[in-house]
C-alpha positions as CSV (number, residue, x, y, z in Angstrom):
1,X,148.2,84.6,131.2
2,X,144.7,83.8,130.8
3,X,144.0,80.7,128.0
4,X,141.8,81.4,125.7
5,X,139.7,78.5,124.6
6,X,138.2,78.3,120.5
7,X,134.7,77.9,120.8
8,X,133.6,74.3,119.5
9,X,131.0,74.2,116.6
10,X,129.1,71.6,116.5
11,X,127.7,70.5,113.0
12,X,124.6,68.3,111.8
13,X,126.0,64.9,110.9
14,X,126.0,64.0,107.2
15,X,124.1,60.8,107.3
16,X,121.0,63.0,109.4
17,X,120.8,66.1,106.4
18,X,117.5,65.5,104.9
19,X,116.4,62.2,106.9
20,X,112.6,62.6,108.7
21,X,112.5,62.6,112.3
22,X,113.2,59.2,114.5
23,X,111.2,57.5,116.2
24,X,111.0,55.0,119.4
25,X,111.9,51.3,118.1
26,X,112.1,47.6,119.0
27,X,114.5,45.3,119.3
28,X,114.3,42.8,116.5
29,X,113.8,39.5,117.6
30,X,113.3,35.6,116.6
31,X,112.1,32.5,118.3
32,X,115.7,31.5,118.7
33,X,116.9,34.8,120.3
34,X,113.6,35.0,122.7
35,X,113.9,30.8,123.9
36,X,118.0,32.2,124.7
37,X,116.8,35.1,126.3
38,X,114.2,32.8,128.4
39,X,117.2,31.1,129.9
40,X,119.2,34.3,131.6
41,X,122.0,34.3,129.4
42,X,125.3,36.7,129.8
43,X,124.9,39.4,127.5
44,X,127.7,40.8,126.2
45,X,127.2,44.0,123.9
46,X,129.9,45.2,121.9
47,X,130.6,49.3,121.9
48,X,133.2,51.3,119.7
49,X,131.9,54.1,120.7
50,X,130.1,54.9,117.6
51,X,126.6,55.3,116.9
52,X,124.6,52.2,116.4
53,X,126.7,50.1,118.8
54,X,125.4,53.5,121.6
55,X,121.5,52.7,120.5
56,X,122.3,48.6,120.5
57,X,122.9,49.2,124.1
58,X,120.2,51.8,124.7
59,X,117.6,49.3,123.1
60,X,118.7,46.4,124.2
61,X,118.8,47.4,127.9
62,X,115.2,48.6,127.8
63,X,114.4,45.0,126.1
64,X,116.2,43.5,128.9
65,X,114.4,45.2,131.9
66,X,110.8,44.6,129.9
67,X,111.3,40.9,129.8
68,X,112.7,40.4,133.4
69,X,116.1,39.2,132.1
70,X,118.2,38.1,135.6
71,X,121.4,37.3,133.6
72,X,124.5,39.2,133.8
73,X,124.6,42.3,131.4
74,X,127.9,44.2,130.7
75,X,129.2,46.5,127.5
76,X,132.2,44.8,125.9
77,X,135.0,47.0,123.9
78,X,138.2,46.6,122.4
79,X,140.6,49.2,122.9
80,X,142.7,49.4,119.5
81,X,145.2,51.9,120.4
82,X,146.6,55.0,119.3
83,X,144.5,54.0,116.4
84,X,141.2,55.0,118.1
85,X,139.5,58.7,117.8
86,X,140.2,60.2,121.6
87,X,136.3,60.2,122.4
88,X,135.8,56.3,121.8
89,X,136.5,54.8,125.1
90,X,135.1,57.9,127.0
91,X,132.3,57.7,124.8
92,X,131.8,53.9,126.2
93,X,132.2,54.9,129.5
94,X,129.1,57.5,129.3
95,X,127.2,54.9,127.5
96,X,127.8,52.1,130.2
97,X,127.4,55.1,133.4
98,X,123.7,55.8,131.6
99,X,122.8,52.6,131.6
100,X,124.2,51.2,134.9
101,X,126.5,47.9,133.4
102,X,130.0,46.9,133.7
103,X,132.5,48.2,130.9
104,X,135.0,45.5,130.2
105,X,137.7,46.7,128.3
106,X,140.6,44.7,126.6
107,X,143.1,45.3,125.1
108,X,146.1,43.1,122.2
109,X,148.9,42.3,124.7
110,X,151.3,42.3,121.7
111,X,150.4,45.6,120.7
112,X,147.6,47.5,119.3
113,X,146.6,48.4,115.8
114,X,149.6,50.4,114.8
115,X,152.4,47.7,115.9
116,X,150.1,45.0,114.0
117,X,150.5,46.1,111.2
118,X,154.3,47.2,111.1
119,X,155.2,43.7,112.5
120,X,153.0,42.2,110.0
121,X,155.0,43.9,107.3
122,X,158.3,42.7,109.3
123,X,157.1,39.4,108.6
124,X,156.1,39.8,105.0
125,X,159.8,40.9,104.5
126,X,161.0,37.8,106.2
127,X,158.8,35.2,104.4
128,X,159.6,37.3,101.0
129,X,163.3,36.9,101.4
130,X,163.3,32.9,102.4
131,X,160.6,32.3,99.3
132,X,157.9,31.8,101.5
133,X,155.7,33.8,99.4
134,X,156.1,34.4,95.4
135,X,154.7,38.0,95.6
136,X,155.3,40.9,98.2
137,X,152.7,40.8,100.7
138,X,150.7,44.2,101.5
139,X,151.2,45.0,105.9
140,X,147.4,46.6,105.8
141,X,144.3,44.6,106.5
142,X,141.6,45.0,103.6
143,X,137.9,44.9,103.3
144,X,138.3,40.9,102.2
145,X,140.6,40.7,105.4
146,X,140.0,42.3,108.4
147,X,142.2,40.8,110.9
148,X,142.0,44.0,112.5
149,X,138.5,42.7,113.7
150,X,139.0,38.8,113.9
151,X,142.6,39.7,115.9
152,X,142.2,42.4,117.9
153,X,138.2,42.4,118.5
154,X,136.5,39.2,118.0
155,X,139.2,36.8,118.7
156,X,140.4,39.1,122.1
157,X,136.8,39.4,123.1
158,X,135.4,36.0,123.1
159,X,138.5,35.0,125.3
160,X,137.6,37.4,127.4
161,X,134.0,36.6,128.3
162,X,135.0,32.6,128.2
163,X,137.5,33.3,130.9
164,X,134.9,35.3,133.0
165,X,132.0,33.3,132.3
166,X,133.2,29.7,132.2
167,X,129.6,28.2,132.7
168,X,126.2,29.2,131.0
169,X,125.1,31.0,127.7
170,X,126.8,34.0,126.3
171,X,124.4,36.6,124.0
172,X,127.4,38.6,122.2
173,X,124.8,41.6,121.1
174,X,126.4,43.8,118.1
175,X,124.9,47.0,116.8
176,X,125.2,45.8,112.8
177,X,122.4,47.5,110.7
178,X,121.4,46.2,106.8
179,X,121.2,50.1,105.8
180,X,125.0,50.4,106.4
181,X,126.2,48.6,103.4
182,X,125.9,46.0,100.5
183,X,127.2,43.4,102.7
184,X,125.6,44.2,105.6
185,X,122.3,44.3,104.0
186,X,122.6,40.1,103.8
187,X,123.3,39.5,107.2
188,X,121.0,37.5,109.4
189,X,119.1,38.7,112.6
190,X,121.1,35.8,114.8
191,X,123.6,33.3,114.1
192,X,125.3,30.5,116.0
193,X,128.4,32.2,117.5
194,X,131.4,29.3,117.9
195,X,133.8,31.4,119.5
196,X,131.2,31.5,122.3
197,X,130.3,28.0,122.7
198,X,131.5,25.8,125.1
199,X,129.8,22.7,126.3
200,X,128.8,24.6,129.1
201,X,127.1,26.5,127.2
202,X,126.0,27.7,124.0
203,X,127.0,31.2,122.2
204,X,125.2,32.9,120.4
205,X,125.1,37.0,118.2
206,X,122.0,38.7,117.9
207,X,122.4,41.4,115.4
208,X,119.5,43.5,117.6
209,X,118.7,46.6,115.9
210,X,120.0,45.1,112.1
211,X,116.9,46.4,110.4
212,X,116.9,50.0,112.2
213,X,117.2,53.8,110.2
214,X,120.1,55.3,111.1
215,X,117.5,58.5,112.6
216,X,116.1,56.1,114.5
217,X,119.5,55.2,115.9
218,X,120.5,58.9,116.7
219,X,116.6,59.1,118.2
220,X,117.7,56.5,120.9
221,X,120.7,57.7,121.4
222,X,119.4,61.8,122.0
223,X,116.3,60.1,123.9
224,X,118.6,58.5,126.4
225,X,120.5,61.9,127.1
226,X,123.6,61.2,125.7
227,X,125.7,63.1,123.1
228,X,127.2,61.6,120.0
229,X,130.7,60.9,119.6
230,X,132.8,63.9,118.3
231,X,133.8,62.4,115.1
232,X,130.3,63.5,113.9
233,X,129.6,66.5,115.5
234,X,133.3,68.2,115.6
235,X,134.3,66.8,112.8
236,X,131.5,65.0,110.3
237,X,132.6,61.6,109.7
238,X,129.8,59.1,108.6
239,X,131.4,56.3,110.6
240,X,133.5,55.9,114.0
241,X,135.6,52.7,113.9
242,X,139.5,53.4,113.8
243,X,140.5,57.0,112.7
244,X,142.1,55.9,109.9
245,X,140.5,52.6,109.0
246,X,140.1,50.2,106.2
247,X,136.9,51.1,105.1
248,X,136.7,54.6,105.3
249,X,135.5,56.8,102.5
250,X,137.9,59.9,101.4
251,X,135.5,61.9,102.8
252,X,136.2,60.5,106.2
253,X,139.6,60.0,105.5
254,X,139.9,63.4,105.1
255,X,137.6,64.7,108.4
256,X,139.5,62.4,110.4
257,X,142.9,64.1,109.4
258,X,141.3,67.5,110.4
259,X,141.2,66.6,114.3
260,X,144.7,67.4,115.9
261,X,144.6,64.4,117.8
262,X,144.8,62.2,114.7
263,X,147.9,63.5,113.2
264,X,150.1,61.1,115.5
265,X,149.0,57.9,114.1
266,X,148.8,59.5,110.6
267,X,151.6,60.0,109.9
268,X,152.5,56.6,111.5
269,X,150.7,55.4,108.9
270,X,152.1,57.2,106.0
271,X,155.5,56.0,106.8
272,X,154.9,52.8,106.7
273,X,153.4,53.2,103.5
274,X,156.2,54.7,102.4
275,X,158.3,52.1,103.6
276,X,156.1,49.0,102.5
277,X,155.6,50.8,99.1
278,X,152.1,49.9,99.5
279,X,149.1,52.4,99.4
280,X,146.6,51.8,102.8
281,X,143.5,51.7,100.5
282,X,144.4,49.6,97.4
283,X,145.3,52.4,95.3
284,X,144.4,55.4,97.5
285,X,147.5,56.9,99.3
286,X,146.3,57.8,103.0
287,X,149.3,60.3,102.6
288,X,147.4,62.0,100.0
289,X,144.6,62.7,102.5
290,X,146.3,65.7,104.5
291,X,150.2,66.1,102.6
292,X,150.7,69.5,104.8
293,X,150.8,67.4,107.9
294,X,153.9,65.8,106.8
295,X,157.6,66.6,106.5
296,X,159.0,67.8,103.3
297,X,161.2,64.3,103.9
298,X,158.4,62.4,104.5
299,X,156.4,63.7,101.7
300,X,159.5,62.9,99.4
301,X,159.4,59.1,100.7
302,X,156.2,59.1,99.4
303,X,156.7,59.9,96.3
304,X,159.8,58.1,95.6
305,X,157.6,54.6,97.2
306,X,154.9,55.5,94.8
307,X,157.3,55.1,91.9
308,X,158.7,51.8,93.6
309,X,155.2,50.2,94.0
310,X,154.6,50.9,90.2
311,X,157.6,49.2,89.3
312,X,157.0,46.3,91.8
313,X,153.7,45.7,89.8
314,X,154.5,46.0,86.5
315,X,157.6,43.2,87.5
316,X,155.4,41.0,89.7
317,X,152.8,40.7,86.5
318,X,155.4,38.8,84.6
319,X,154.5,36.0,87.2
320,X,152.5,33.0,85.5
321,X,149.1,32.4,86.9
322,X,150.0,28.8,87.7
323,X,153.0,29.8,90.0
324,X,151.0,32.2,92.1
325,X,149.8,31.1,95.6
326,X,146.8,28.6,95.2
327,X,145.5,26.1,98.3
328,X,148.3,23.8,98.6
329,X,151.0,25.7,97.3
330,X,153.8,25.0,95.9
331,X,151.8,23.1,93.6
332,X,154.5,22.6,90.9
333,X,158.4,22.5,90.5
334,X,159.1,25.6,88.0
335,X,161.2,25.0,85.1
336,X,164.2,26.2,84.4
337,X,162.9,29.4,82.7
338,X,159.7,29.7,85.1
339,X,162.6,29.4,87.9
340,X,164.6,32.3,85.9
341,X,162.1,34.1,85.7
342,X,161.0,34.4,89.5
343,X,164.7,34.6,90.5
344,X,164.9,37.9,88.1
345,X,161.8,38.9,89.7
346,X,163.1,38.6,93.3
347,X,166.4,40.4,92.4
348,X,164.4,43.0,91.0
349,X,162.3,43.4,93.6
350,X,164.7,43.1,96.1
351,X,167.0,46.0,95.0
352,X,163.7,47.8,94.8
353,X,163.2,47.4,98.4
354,X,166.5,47.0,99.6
355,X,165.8,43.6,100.8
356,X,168.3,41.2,101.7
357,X,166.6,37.6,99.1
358,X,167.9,34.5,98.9
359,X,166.8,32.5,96.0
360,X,167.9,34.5,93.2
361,X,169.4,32.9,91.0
362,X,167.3,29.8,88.6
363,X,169.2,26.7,90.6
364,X,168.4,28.5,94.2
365,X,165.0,29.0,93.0
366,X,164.5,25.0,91.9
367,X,166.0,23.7,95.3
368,X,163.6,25.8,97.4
369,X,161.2,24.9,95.6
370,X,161.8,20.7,95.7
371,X,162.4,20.5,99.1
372,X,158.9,22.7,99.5
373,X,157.6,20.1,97.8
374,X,159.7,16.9,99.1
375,X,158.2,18.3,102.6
376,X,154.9,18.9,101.2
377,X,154.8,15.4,100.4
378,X,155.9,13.8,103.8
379,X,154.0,15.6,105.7
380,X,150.6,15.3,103.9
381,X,147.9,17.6,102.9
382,X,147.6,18.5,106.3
383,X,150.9,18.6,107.0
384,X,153.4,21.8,107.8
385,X,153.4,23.3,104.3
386,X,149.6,22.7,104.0
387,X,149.0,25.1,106.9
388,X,151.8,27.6,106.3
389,X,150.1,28.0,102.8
390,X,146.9,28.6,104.7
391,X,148.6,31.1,106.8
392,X,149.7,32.7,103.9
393,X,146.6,33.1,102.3
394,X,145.3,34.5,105.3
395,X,147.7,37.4,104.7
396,X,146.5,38.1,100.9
397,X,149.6,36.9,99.7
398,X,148.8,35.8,96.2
């Protein structure tokens, strides 16, 4: 039986309608990324895949060859899982067969993006029941706390290029551009990079095309003969990082869902929302993005953890400001009817959840909390408890 294939459309990428033709463009440079570049550093640049980290490369390589640079050059990328759009790594792979360099690709050994988070939210459970934490702790990383980059890209990365270049200067190159965002708009042309350093060697990032358009980007890229990643042509997302990610508009959200290959670690996703009771976007439900591709069960979960999470935060606001999490928490012993109150809060929450708490009662609630304290105080600021609360506030607990 002959297969029939559907015919692939491709589409004009939003963030192109109504922008003016691109245009060749430079590298941006400074005095202290030119005096690095004088002394044959590695240079390391990091591709997702997506768009501006393809013309990064593209730009920077041409800089490289115009100056004479005789250091070692390879593309870096972090491979976050089932997580990722299909195209990324291939796209990576075209990228660093144009151009001629190594690929180096690593990967989380513990797992990637998808078992991050549900063993994150494993955790929170744990430290919720012991009174590790006053309020439930969310299993998603958020725009104020992107482990999913520190963990599983920077972190993971600059082991990486230590280990394989133990001697010498390391230019980690990243395709960051001011027009992207708010925060990206303040973010400098170089900074010191102390993941990098070693005293062997100094490391450095060079943010190299930070003040391009984005048509000059997709100039680059077409001028190079290579295509853009699917996500924009197939299926019009604005941004390629993870298919589901953090900072994702609706809009992208909801292109993302329309690619088959997506639906896996969607509904992944939803059910741990459902499970956690917490939406993956502050309020926004990613299983309101694309409800058809779930079960009529899972769709129920969804709507029964919805409920739960507006009851969780209607009981966790009873909490007084002064016993949430603040740097050196515990800070206080509760009284009686503070401790009451969090021990109602905890059963509460706990039947909610169907957790297992201990501490639920006023006296349980006091004792955890002294010998918090009692250790807090022979161990020292910068003792055990000092860096468990850090931890803790690491993980948006609060």
């Amino acid at each position: 039986m002959e297969i029939i294939e559907e015919p692939v459309h491709f589409i004009t990428p939003r963030f192109l309608e109504g922008a003016p033709q691109g245009k060749p463009n430079q590298v941006c440079l400074s005095p202290e990324v030119e005096a690095l570049l004088d002394r044959d550093p590695v240079v390391a640049v990091g591709v997702s895949g997506g768009k501006d980290s393809d013309a990064c490369a593209i730009a920077v390589a041409k800089h490289l060859d115009a100056i004479g640079h005789k250091g070692p050059r390879l593309l870096v990328h972090s491979d976050l899982g089932r997580i990722e759009w299909k195209d990324s790594l291939p796209s990576c792979e075209r990228l660093a067969h144009r151009l001629g360099w190594e690929l180096l690709v690593v990967r989380r050994q513990a797992g990637d993006m998808l078992d991050r988070w549900e063993v994150r939210w494993e955790n929170c459970v744990s430290r919720y029941e012991d009174l590790s934490c006053v309020k439930l702790i969310l299993p998603w990383s958020t725009p104020s706390m992107r482990f999913c980059t520190s963990e599983l890209k920077t972190k993971i990365l600059s082991s990486a290029l230590k280990k394989r270049f133990p001697v010498g200067d390391i230019l980690n190159v990243t395709g960051i551009r001011r027009q992207e965002s708010k925060n990206r708009s303040k973010m400098p042309l170089w900074a010191p990079n102390s993941d990098l350093t070693r005293k062997s060697g100094v490391g450095m990032t060079w943010n190299a095309i930070i003040d391009w358009p984005v048509q000059d980007v997709v100039y680059a890229i077409q001028d190079a003969g290579l295509e853009l990643h699917e996500a924009y042509t197939r299926y019009d997302v604005s941004r390629v990082s993870c298919c589901f990610c953090i900072m994702s508009s609706e809009a992208d959200l909801i292109a993302s869902a329309t690619c088959k290959d997506n639906h896996e670690p969607y509904i992944r996703m939803v059910e741990l929302e459902a499970k956690s009771s917490f939406a993956f976007q502050g309020n926004r439900w990613l299983a309101d993005v694309a409800p058809h591709i779930l079960s009529s069960s899972l769709r129920s979960e969804v709507q029964r953890a919805k409920a739960i999470a507006a009851q969780r935060q209607a009981i966790e606001a009873e909490i007084p400001k002064h016993l949430l999490y603040e740097s050196g928490w515990p800070t206080c012993l509760p009284t009686r009817d503070e401790a009451e109150l969090l021990a109602r809060v905890r059963r509460q929450v706990s039947t909610l959840l169907g957790f297992n708490a201990q501490c639920i009662d006023a006296v349980s609630v006091q004792d955890r909390y002294a010998s918090l304290l009692a250790l807090k105080e022979a161990k020292g600021k910068g003792g055990v408890v000092e860096q468990v609360a850090s931890r803790q506030a690491e993980l948006c607990f609060g």
